[in-house]
N, C-alpha and C positions, 0 to 999 in steps of 0.2 A: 793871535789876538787874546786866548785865554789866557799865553802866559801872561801876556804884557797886563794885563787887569790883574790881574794875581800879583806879579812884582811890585804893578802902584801902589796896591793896596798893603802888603807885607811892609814896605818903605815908606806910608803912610803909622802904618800901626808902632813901629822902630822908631818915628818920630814922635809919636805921640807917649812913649814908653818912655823915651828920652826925657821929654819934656818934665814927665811925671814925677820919674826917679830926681831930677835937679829941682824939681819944688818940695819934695818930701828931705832930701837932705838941706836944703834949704830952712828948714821951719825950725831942724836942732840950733840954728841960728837968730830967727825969729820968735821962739818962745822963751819968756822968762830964764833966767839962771843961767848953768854955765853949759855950753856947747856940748862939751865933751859928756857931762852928765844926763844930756836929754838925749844923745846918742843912743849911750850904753846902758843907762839907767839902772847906774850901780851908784848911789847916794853914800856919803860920809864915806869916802873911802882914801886911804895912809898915803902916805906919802909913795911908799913903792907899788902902792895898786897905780894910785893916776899915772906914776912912770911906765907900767906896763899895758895902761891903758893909752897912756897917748902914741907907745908906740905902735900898739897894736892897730887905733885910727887912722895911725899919720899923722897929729898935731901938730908935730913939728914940722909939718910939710906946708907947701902951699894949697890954696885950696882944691886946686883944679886933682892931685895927689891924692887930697881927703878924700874929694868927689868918687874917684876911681874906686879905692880903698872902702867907700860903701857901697859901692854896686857889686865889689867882689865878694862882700858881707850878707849882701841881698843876695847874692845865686848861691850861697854856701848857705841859707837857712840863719843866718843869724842877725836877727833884728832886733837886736838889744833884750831888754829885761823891763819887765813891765817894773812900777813905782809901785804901783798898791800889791800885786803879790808877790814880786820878787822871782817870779816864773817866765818863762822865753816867752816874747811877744810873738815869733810864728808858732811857738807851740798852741797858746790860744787862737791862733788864728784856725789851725789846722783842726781844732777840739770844735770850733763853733759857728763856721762857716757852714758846715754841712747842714745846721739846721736851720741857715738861713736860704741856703737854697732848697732846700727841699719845701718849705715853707714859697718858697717866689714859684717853685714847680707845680705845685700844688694850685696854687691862684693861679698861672697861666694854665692850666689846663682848664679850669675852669671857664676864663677868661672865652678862648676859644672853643669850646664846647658849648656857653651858651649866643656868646657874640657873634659868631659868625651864622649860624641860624638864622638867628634875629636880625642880623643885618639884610639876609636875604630875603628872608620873608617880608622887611619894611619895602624894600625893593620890588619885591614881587605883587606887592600892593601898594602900590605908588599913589598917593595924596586918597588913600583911602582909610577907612577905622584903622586897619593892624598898624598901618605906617606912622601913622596919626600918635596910637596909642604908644609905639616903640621911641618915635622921637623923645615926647613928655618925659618918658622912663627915663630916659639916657641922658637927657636936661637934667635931670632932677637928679640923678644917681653921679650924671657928671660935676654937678655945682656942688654935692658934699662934700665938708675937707675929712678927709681919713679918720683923723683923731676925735672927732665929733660923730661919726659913723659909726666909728670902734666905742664910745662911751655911749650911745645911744642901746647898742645889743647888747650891752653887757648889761644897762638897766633894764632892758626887757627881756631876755633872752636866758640870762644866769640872776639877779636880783630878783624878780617879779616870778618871772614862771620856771627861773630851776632845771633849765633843759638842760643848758652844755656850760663848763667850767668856765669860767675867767680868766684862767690863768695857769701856764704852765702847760709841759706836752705831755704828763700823764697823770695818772693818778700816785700818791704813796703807795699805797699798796702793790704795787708792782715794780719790780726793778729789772732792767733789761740793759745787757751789756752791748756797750756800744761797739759795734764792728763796721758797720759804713757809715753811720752817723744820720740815716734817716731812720726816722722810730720805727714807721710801719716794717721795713724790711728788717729792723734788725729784730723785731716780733720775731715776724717768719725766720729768718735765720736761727736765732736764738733756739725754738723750738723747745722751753720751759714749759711747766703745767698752766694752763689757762692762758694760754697764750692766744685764744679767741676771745675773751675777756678783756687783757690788754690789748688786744687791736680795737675791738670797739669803744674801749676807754680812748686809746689812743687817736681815733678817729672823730670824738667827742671833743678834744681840745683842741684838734685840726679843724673843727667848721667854722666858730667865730671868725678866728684871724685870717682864714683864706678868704671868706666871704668878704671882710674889709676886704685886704689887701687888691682883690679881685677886681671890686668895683672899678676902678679909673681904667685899667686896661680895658674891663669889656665894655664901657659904653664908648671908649677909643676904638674896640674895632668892628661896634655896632654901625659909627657913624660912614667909618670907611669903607668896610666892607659894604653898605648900600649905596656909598658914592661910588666906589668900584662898578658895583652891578649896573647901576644905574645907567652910567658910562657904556658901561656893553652893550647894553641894553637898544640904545640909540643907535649902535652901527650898524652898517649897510647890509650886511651878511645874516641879520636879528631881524631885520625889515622884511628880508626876501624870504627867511625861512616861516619868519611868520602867516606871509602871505601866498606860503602854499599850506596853511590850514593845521601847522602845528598848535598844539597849547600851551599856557605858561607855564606847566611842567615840563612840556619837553623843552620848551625853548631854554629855561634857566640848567637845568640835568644835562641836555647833554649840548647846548652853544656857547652857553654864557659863563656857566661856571664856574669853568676849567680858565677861561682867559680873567675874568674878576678876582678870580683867587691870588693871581700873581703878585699883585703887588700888597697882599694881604699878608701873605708870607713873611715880606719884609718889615711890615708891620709889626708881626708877631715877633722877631726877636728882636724890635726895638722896643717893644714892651717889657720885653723880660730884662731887660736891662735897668728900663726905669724902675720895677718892680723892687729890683737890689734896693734900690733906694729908701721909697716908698716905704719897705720893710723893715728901716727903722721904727719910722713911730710907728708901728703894730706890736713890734716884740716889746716894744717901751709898757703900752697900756698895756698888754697882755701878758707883761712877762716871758715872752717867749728868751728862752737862753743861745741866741744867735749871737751872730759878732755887731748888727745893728747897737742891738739891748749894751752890747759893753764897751761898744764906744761911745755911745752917749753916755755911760756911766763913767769913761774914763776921761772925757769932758770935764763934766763936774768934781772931779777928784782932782784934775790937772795932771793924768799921767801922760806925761808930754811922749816916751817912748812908745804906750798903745797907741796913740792919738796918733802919729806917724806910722805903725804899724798899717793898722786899720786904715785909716784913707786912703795908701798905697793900697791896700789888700782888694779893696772895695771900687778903688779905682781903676785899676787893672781887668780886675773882673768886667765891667760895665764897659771900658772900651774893648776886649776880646769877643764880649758877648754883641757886640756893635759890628765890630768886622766880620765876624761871622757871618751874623743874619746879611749882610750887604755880601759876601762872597754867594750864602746860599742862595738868593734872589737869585745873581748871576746863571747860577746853575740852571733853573728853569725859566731865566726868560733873557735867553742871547740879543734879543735886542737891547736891553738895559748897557751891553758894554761898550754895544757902538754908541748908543746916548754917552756913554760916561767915559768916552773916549778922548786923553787928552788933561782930562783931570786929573787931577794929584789922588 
């Protein structure tokens, strides 16, 4: 049974990989100018370059040939050349990704640290003040759009009162060479002088943009995480323990919990999914130097080769981080594959 959940879902993911790869080779055909240009994104180029370059595509082939001919391109690292720098578009990708995830890690951890709390405690006080008060919050914090939440602290937060930077992951004064490509570790790695100096710097440009970022996931798993409990809350086995004189510490610690938590899980890494996204406009207003910040920049420019780069990159990302969370559920809660039994 586990394999067979496991096979659907691999042969779910291979279709949807599929799909992906034939819309992204797709767009060198869909965007302005010549095919083979938005490919390779080598511009003005001689007579015996484009000969060596179509045969290197396949041009002269048909397309289903071409088709092939880019996925073999794609698993060999070579996704053309960006238009504005003239540099490999997975080399950028592999330079700036990291700080976009560490950046969505960062907000989910948060996310879940203070939401799931908070969802419990609304639960654990059901249509009273804290519940009361948690809903309002998660109304209000859920109706903000991002980009208006990220220019609101940056007017209060770095214009007005001068707490934490606006912009960028560290200060000048500190250079720290990249090794994993998340700042904090590669402080600690690094192990230069004042290297507690730059963590704290470093830690200063990280509150803003996580704090945005943060918002939409955690009043998402405020709201479910106390529809979860709530649900517990009401079965028959919450009923009886209650009415042999436990309290609602014990009853939510050690009844209710452990089964609310479940489908909370799955939650949580379809949050981090959405987060990918989201983390566009953050790095935008905030400068952050992720691969969000430079495909929107490469938008505006029309580099038609990042623009394909990047959506593949970013897309692949958000549906692996999708199966996943949907396998890890599986993992602690076996009935979920008998429900999903039969499904694609």
């Amino acid at each position: 049974m586990v394999f067979d959940y496991i096979l659907r879902r691999l042969v779910l993911l291979l279709f949807m990989m599929l799909t992906l790869s034939i819309f992204t080779f797709s767009l060198s055909y869909l965007f302005p100018g010549d095919a083979l240009t938005n490919l390779s994104g080598i511009t003005n180029s001689t007579y015996s370059q484009t000969s060596i370059l179509e045969q290197k595509y396949q041009f002269t082939e048909n397309y289903f040939i071409q088709y092939l001919a880019f996925l073999e391109r794609i698993l060999q690292g070579d996704w053309g050349v960006s238009f504005a720098s003239g540099q490999s578009v997975f080399g950028h990708i592999v330079d700036l990704f990291p700080a976009t995830l560490e950046l969505s890690i960062y907000a989910l951890m948060v996310s879940v640290v203070v939401g799931i709390p908070a969802g419990i405690l609304a639960a654990a006080y059901h249509k009273n003040w804290p519940d009361k008060l948690i809903n309002s919050t998660t109304l209000v914090g859920y109706s903000i759009p991002v980009f208006w939440l990220a220019l609101l602290l940056i007017m209060v937060f770095s214009l007005q009162l001068g707490w934490f930077p606006m912009s960028g992951r560290m200060g000048l004064l500190y250079e720290v060479e990249s090794i994993s490509g998340f700042i904090l570790i590669d402080i600690i790695l690094s192990g230069f002088p004042y290297a507690g100096m730059a963590f704290l710097d470093a830690l200063h440009h990280l509150t803003l943009p996580t704090i945005v970022l943060a918002m939409y996931p955690t009043t998402v798993l405020i709201r479910f995480t106390r529809d979860s409990m709530l649900k517990v809350l009401e079965r028959s086995y919450i009923k009886t323990a209650r009415a042999k004189g436990l309290n609602r510490a014990q009853l939510i610690i050690h009844h209710a919990l452990r089964n609310a938590l479940l489908p909370v899980i799955k939650q949580i890494g379809l949050q981090f999914s959405t987060l990918i996204t989201l983390a566009m406009i953050t790095e935008v207003i905030f400068s952050w130097p992720g691969i969000g910040r430079w495909l929107i920049d490469s938008i505006y420019q029309r580099d038609y080769p990042a623009i394909q780069g990047g959506l593949l990159a970013v897309s692949m990302f958000v549906i692996l981080a999708t199966i996943i969370a949907e396998l890890t559920y599986t993992l602690f809660d076996p009935l979920s594959r008998n429900q999903a039994h039969g499904k694609v």
